[in-house]
N, C-alpha and C positions, 0 to 999 in steps of 0.2 A: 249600519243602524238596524237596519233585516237582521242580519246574526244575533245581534245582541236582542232582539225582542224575542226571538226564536228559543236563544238560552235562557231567559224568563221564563216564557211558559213551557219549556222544557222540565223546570225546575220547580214549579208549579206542581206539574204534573206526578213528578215522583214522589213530592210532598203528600197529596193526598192520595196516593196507593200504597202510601206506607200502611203498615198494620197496626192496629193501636197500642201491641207491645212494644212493637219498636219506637213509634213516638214516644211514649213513656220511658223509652229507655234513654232518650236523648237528654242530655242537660240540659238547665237551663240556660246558663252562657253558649252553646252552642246557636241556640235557637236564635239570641240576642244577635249574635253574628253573622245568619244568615240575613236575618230582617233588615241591619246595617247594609250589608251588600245591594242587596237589592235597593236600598234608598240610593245609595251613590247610583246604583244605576241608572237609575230613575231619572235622578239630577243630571248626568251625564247626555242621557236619550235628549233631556231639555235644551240644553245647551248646543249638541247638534243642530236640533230641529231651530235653533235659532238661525245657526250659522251657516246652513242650508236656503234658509230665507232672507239673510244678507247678501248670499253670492248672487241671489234670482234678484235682490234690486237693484245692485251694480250691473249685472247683466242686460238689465234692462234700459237703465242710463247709456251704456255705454254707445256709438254709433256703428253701424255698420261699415265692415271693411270697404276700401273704394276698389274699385273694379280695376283690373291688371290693366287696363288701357288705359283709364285718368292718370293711374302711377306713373307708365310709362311715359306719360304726354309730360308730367311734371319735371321727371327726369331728365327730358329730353331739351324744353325751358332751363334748368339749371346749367347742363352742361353749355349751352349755344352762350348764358352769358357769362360763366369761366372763360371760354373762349374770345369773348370782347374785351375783358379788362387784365389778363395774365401779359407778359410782357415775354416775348419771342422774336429773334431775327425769324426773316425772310426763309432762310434755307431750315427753322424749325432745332435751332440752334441755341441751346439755354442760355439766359442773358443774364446777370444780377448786375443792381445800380446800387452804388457805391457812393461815396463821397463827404463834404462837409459843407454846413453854412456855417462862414464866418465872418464874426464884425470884428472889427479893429478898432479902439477909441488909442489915439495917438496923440504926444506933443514932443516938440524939437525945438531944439537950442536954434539960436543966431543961424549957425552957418549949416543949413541943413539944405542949399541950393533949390529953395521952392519946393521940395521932393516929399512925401508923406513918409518915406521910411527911405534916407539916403543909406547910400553903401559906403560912401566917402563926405567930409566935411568939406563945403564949398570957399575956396579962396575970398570968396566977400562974403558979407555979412548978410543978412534979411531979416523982416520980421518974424520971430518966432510963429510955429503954426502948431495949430489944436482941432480936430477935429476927430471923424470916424468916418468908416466905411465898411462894404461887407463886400470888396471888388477880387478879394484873396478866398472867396468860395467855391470851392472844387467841386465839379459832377465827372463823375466815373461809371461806364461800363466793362465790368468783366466778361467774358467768354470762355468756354472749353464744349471742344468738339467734343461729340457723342464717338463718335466713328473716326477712324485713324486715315490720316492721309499720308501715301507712299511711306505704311508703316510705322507710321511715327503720329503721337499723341501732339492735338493742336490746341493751343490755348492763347489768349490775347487780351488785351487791355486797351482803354482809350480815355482821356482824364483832361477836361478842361475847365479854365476858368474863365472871370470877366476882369481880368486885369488888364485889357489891352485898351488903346482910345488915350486921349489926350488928356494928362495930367496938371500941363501946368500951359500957361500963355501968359509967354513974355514970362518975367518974374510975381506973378499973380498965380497963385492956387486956381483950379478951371474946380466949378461945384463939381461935386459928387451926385449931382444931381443926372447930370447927360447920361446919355442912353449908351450903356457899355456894349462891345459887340464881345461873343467868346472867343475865349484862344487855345489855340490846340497845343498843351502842355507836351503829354507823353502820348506814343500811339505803338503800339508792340503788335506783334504776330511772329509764338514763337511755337519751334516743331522741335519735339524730342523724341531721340531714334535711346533709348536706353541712358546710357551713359555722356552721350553726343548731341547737343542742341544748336540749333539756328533759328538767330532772332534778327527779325527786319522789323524797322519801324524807326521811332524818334525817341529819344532817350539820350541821359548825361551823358559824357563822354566815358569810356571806357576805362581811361586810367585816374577816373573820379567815382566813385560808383556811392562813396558815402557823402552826409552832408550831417548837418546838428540839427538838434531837435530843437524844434522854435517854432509857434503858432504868429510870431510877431513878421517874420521873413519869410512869405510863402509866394506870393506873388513871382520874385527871383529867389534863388536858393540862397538861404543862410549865409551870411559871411562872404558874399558877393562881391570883388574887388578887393576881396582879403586873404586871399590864402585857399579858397575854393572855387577851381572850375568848373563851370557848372552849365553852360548852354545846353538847350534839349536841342540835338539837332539829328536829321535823319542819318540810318547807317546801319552798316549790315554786322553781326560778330558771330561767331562759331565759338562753340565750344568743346571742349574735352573734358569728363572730368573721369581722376584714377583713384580706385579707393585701395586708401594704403594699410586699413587697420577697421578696427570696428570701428572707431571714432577720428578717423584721421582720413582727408582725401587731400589730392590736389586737382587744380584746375588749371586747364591752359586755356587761357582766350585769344581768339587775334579779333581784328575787326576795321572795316573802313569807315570814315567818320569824314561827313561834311563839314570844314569849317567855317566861320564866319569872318571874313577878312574885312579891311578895312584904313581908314589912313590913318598911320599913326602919331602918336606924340602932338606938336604943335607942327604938321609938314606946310608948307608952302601951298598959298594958293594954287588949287588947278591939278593936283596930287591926287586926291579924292576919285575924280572921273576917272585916273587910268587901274584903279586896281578893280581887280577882278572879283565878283563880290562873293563867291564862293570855289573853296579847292576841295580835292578829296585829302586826307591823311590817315596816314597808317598806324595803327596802336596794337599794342602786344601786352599781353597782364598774367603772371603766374601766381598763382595766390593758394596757399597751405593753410590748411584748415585742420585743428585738433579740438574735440571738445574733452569738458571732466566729466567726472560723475556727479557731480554739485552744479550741473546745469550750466557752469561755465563755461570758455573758450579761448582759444587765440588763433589770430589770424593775421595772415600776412603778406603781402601781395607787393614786390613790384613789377613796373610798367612803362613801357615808353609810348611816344606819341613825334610823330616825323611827318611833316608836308610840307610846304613852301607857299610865298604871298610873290604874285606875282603883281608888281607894281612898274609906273614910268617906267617900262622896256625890261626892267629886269626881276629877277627873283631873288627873295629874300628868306634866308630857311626857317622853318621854325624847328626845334625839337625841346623834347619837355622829358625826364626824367623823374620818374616818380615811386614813391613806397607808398602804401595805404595800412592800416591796423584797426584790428579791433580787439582788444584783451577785457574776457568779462572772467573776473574770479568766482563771480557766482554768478546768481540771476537778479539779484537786486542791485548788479555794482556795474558802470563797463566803463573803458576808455578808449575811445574812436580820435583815429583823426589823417591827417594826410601831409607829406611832406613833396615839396617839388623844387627841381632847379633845370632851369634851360634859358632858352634865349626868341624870339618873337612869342609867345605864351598868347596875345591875345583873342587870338583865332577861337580858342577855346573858351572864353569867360571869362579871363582876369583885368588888369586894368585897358582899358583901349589904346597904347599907346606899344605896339608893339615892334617898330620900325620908327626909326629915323631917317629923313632925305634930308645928305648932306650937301647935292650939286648935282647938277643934271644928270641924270642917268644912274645916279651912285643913290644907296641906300642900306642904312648896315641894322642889323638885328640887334634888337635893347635884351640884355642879357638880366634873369631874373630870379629869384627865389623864393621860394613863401610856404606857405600852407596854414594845417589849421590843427586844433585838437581840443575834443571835450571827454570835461566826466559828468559821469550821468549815474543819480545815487536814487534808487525807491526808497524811498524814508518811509512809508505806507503804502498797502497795497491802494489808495488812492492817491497818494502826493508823490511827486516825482521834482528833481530837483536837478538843473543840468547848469553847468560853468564851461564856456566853452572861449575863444579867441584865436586870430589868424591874422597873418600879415602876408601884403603883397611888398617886395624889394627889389625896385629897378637901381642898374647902376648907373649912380648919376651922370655918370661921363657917357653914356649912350644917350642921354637924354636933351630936350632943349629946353629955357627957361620958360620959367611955368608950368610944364610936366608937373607930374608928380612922383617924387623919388620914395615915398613909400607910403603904404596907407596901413595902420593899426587899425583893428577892433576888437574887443573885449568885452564879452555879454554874461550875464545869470537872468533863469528864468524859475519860474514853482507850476506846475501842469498841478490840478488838483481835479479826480473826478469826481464834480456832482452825482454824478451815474453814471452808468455802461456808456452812455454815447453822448452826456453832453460833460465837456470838459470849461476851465475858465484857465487863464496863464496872465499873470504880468510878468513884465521882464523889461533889464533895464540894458540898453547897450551904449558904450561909448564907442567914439570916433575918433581918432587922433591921423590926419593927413597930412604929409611934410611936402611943400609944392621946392622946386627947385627957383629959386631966389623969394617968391612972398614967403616962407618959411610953414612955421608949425599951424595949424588952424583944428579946432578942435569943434565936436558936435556929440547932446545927448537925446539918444531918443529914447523914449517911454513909451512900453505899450499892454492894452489891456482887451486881451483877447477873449472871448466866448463861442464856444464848437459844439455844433450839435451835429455828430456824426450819425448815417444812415447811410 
């Protein structure tokens, strides 16, 4: 603003030391031009001196800085309560929580054996049942080490619900009301040296590793007593994996696996007490993996599974042969599923009835077949649409009357997301179970589920 007043009377000044020739020699449009100039400037100096005395009353409003030690103190306040409410293990080891709430509103036919969501159709009949529940909602913590142990990256899982506690008394529904205690689903702890992992913990069996997608079957795995083994039980596997191409590897797995034994079929009083309630068994799984450039895949894996039920004095083998697949032509399409044939299977998850006592000391292996397969179609990137169905096949001549010689089931569901994380599903499943002598007995269940994943 100085400068500009300065050029003023600078110009002022020349004006009147001009000689009066020279004024007179000046035009008149010139003179009009300079008298403009100087108005704008005039008008400009104003507008300054305005806006000079707007900054000095903001200045003056505004408060003084706080002093570098209240900052600090406040600082010091914020961090202590990050510190009380962030979520950290012990050893300062990052944690994210995971998981779903879910309600289940459900109804079942006649022969749904007391059960909210049978796997099999009950030999007698009952009152149909209606209700809901929210006992299939999952809480999950993940983990991944910061820092590597003996070289190798650590990372782990732990994922429970409240589906354990007493469901039914006598043939009477138990309310949904009683106080659930949680159940330890999956618990992992797995160490990767590059190409080479080792996983301890609890987890499906090995030569089962897929299952169908269903908000209605969560509690037990989908298709349970039909064609999928499924027990989470503890066990150790090792892996290899070989990369054979840019989009091609294979994997070799071995792994030991606790089974859950038990008496089979309809055995004779006093059976039950001598078998041993858990063995180890041994599974091996080779699985070839190629993906496309369209997002899709195919996959291929067989597997075996070998241990023994040691019952009344002697042993009874089990082995299970199995293929698993997955073929997705794209990214909106895939078709999963599992094929298996052996002989005592129940160790694993399938029907309970894996051994026959035919006379003291003697007990022979029920020889079996089954599995399961779905497709699974995105119709939108929010609706999702899967058809899936499995069968367990005991041979009837292993068996004893009233067993069960085979159990169908057959499902369609529709997954639709409201948003990111809360999903709704119905889905309808039948039941078809062939008992050896009462014959065919059939059961439908409906369900309609609601998921608010976090």
């Amino acid at each position: 603003m100085r400068n500009r007043l300065a050029s003023i009377a600078l110009l002022l000044v020349l004006l009147a030391s001009a000689s009066p020739a020279s004024a007179q020699a000046q035009s008149e449009p010139s003179l009009a031009a300079i008298l403009q100039r100087l108005e704008r400037l005039e008008q400009q100096n104003q507008a300054l001196t305005e806006e000079v005395a707007e900054l000095k009353r903001q200045l003056a409003g505004t408060p003084a800085a706080k002093p570098l030690e209240e900052r600090l103190e406040v600082q010091e306040r914020r961090t202590e309560e990050l510190a009380d409410t962030k979520v950290q293990a012990s050893q300062r080891l990052p944690i994210s929580i995971t998981g779903m709430l879910l309600f289940n509103a459900y109804s079942n036919g006649r022969f749904n054996g007391t059960s909210e969501n049978p796997t099999s159709a009950s030999v007698n009949a009952v009152p149909r049942t209606k209700g809901g529940a929210m006992r299939q909602s999952l809480v999950g913590l993940l983990f991944r080490s910061p820092t590597t142990v003996l070289g190798a990256e650590v990372n782990g899982s732990l994922f429970m619900d409240f589906f354990s506690g007493p469901t039914t008394l006598g043939d009477r529904l138990v309310s949904n009301n009683l106080t659930r205690q949680m159940r330890l689903r999956l618990a992992t702890v797995q160490l990767d040296w590059g190409a080479t992992s080792l996983l301890v913990g609890q987890d499906k069996p090995l030569i089962s590793p897929r299952e169908p997608n269903s908000l209605a079957q969560v509690g037990v795995s989908p298709l349970t007593n039909a064609g999928n083994p499924w027990l989470w039980q503890p066990q150790v596997r090792l892996e290899q994996r070989l990369n054979l191409g840019a989009q091609t590897d294979l994997r070799a797995q071995v792994g030991i696996f606790q089974t859950v034994e038990g008496a089979g079929g309809l055995a004779p009083e006093g059976v039950a007490p001598t078998v041993e309630s858990s063995r180890p068994g041994y599974q091996g799984r080779l699985a070839f993996h190629h993906g496309f450039g369209n997002e899709g895949h195919i996959e291929f894996a067989p597997a075996f599974h070998a241990s023994a039920t040691h019952v009344i004095g002697t042993s009874v083998p089990s082995r299970l042969y199995t293929v698993d697949w997955s073929l997705a032509p794209n990214a909106r399409m895939a078709f999963t599923g599992m094929y298996y044939k052996g002989h005592n299977t129940s160790p694993l998850g399938t029907i309970r009835q894996g051994f026959t006592v035919i006379g003291p000391g003697k007990a022979i292996a029920v020889h079996s077949n089954g599995g399961w397969a779905q497709l699974s179609f995105e119709a939108t990137p929010r609706l999702t649409l899967n058809l899936f169905g499995g069968q367990h096949d005991d041979r009837d001549s292993d068996l004893r009357a009233g067993a069960i010689g085979k159990n169908f089931a057959y499902a369609g569901n529709a997954q639709y997301r409201i948003a990111p994380n809360i999903i709704v599903a119905f889905e309808t499943m039948k039941l078809r179970t062939t008992y050896i002598g009462p014959g065919l007995r059939r059961n439908t269940h409906y369900d309609l589920a609601l998921g608010y994943r976090f």
